[in-house]
C-alpha positions in Angstrom: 41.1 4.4 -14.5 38.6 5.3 -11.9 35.8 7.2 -13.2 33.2 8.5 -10.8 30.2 6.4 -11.9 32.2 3.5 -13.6 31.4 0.2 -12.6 34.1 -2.0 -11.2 33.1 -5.5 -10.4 33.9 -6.7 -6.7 35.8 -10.5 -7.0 34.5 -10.8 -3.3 31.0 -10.5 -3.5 29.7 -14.1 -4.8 25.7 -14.5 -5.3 24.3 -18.0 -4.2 20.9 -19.3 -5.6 19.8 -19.0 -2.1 21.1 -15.6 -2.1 19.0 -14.7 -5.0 15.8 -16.4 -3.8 15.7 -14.2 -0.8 16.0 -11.1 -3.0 13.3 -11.8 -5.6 11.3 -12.8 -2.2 12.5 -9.5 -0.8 11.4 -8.0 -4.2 7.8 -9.7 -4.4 7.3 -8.8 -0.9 8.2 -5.1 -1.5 5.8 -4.7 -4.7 3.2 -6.2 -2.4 3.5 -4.1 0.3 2.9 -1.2 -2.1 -0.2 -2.4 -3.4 -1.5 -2.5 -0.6 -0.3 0.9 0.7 -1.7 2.4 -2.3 -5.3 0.3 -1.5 -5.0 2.0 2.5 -4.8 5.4 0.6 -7.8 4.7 -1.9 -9.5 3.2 0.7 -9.1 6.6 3.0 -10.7 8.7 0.5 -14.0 7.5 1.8 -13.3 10.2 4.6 -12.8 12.8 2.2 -16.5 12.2 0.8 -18.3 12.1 3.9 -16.2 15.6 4.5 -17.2 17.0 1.3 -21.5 15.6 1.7 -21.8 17.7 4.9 -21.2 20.9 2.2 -24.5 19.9 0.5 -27.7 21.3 1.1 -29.8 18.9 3.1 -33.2 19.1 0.3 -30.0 18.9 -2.5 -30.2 15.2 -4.2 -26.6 13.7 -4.3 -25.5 11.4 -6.8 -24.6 7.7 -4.8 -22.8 5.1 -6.9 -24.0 1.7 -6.5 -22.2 -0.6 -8.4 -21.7 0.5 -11.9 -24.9 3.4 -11.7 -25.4 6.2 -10.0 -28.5 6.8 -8.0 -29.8 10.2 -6.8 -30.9 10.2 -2.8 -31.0 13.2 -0.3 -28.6 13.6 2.1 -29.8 11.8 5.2 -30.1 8.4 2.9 -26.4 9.7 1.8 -24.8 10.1 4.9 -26.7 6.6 6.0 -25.2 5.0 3.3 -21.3 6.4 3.6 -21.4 5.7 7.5 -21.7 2.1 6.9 -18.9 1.9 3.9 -17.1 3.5 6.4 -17.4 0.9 8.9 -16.7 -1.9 6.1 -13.9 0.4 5.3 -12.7 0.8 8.4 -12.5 -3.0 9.2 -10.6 -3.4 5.5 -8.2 -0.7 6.6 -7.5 -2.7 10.1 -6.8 -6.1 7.9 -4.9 -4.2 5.3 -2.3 -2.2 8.0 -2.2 -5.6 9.6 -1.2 -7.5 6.2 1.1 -4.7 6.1 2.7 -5.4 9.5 3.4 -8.7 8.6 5.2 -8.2 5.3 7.4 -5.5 7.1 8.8 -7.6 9.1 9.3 -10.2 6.4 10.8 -7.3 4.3 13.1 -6.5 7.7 14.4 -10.2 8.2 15.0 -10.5 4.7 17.1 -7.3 4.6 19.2 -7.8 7.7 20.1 -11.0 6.1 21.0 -9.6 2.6 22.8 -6.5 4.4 25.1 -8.7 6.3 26.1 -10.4 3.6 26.6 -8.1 1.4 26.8 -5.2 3.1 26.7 -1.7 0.6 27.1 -3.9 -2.5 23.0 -4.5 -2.4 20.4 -1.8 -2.2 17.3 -2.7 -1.0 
Protein backbone atom coordinates (compact mmCIF):
# COMPACT_ATOMS: atom_id res chain seq x y z
CA UNK A 1 0.00 0.00 0.00
CA UNK A 2 1.22 3.38 -0.78
CA UNK A 3 -0.92 6.02 0.49
CA UNK A 4 -0.11 9.60 -0.44
CA UNK A 5 0.79 10.87 3.06
CA UNK A 6 1.62 7.41 4.75
CA UNK A 7 4.72 7.25 6.40
CA UNK A 8 7.19 4.56 5.35
CA UNK A 9 10.27 4.34 7.40
CA UNK A 10 13.66 4.53 5.35
CA UNK A 11 16.17 1.37 6.76
CA UNK A 12 18.92 3.72 5.27
CA UNK A 13 18.76 6.71 7.04
CA UNK A 14 20.49 5.94 10.63
CA UNK A 15 20.57 9.01 13.29
CA UNK A 16 23.92 9.19 15.39
CA UNK A 17 23.99 11.00 18.81
CA UNK A 18 26.22 13.31 17.05
CA UNK A 19 23.79 13.60 14.44
CA UNK A 20 21.15 14.63 16.85
CA UNK A 21 23.35 17.11 18.72
CA UNK A 22 23.80 19.15 15.71
CA UNK A 23 20.04 19.27 15.12
CA UNK A 24 18.87 20.37 18.54
CA UNK A 25 21.97 22.90 18.08
CA UNK A 26 20.49 23.72 14.71
CA UNK A 27 17.15 24.02 16.56
CA UNK A 28 18.42 26.26 19.54
CA UNK A 29 20.17 28.36 17.17
CA UNK A 30 17.03 28.82 14.93
CA UNK A 31 14.64 29.80 17.90
CA UNK A 32 17.36 32.26 18.77
CA UNK A 33 17.73 33.89 15.68
CA UNK A 34 14.05 34.56 15.83
CA UNK A 35 14.07 36.23 19.06
CA UNK A 36 16.13 38.40 17.98
CA UNK A 37 14.49 39.14 14.61
CA UNK A 38 11.48 39.81 16.35
CA UNK A 39 13.68 42.31 18.99
CA UNK A 40 15.13 44.16 15.38
CA UNK A 41 11.39 44.68 14.56
CA UNK A 42 10.25 46.00 18.06
CA UNK A 43 13.26 47.82 18.18
CA UNK A 44 12.31 49.68 14.62
CA UNK A 45 9.11 50.89 15.81
CA UNK A 46 11.05 53.77 17.44
CA UNK A 47 10.99 55.20 13.80
CA UNK A 48 7.39 54.92 13.54
CA UNK A 49 7.11 57.33 16.75
CA UNK A 50 9.30 59.92 15.77
CA UNK A 51 7.12 59.72 12.31
CA UNK A 52 3.96 59.94 14.10
CA UNK A 53 5.37 63.20 16.87
CA UNK A 54 6.09 65.42 13.79
CA UNK A 55 1.93 65.15 13.34
CA UNK A 56 1.58 66.97 16.75
CA UNK A 57 1.09 70.37 17.33
CA UNK A 58 4.30 72.00 18.60
CA UNK A 59 2.36 73.94 22.02
CA UNK A 60 0.43 70.14 22.10
CA UNK A 61 1.85 68.27 25.44
CA UNK A 62 2.82 64.55 24.43
CA UNK A 63 2.65 61.88 26.70
CA UNK A 64 6.70 60.31 27.08
CA UNK A 65 7.02 57.00 28.96
CA UNK A 66 9.83 56.81 31.30
CA UNK A 67 10.08 53.78 32.81
CA UNK A 68 6.88 52.52 34.11
CA UNK A 69 4.97 56.44 34.05
CA UNK A 70 4.19 58.52 31.59
CA UNK A 71 5.27 62.09 31.67
CA UNK A 72 3.73 64.98 29.66
CA UNK A 73 6.52 67.36 27.76
CA UNK A 74 6.07 69.60 24.57
CA UNK A 75 7.34 68.56 21.54
CA UNK A 76 10.85 69.97 21.24
CA UNK A 77 11.67 68.07 24.80
CA UNK A 78 9.88 65.12 22.79
CA UNK A 79 11.66 65.01 19.84
CA UNK A 80 14.99 65.62 22.11
CA UNK A 81 14.27 62.73 23.91
CA UNK A 82 13.27 60.13 20.87
CA UNK A 83 16.60 61.38 18.91
CA UNK A 84 18.74 59.98 21.50
CA UNK A 85 16.67 56.46 21.94
CA UNK A 86 17.21 56.41 18.54
CA UNK A 87 20.83 56.63 18.64
CA UNK A 88 20.84 53.91 21.62
CA UNK A 89 18.59 52.12 19.34
CA UNK A 90 20.41 52.41 16.48
CA UNK A 91 23.70 50.99 18.03
CA UNK A 92 21.29 47.95 19.57
CA UNK A 93 20.02 47.33 16.05
CA UNK A 94 23.89 47.22 14.72
CA UNK A 95 24.76 44.56 17.60
CA UNK A 96 21.56 42.67 17.15
CA UNK A 97 21.94 42.29 12.93
CA UNK A 98 25.48 41.44 13.79
CA UNK A 99 24.46 38.60 16.50
CA UNK A 100 22.24 37.75 13.77
CA UNK A 101 25.01 37.36 11.16
CA UNK A 102 26.80 35.11 13.25
CA UNK A 103 24.12 32.62 14.06
CA UNK A 104 23.28 32.44 10.23
CA UNK A 105 26.12 31.17 9.44
CA UNK A 106 26.14 28.74 12.33
CA UNK A 107 22.59 27.87 11.15
CA UNK A 108 24.27 27.47 7.32
CA UNK A 109 27.17 25.10 8.47
CA UNK A 110 24.98 23.19 10.53
CA UNK A 111 22.52 22.59 7.65
CA UNK A 112 24.92 21.77 4.82
CA UNK A 113 26.16 19.20 7.23
CA UNK A 114 22.63 17.76 8.13
CA UNK A 115 21.65 18.01 4.25
CA UNK A 116 24.43 16.01 3.07
CA UNK A 117 23.77 13.47 5.20
CA UNK A 118 20.52 13.15 5.01
CA UNK A 119 19.64 14.69 2.19
CA UNK A 120 15.36 15.28 1.85
CA UNK A 121 14.79 12.91 4.78
CA UNK A 122 15.47 16.21 7.29
CA UNK A 123 13.78 19.55 6.96
CA UNK A 124 15.30 22.23 8.36
Amino acid sequence: MSGKGTFQPDSDVHITYEDQQKINKFARLNAKWEDLKDEVKSKENLEEACDEIALFDDDEKIPYLVGEVFIYQNKETTDQCLEEAKRNTENEISDLKSQIGKLRDMMDDLKSHLYGKFGSHINL
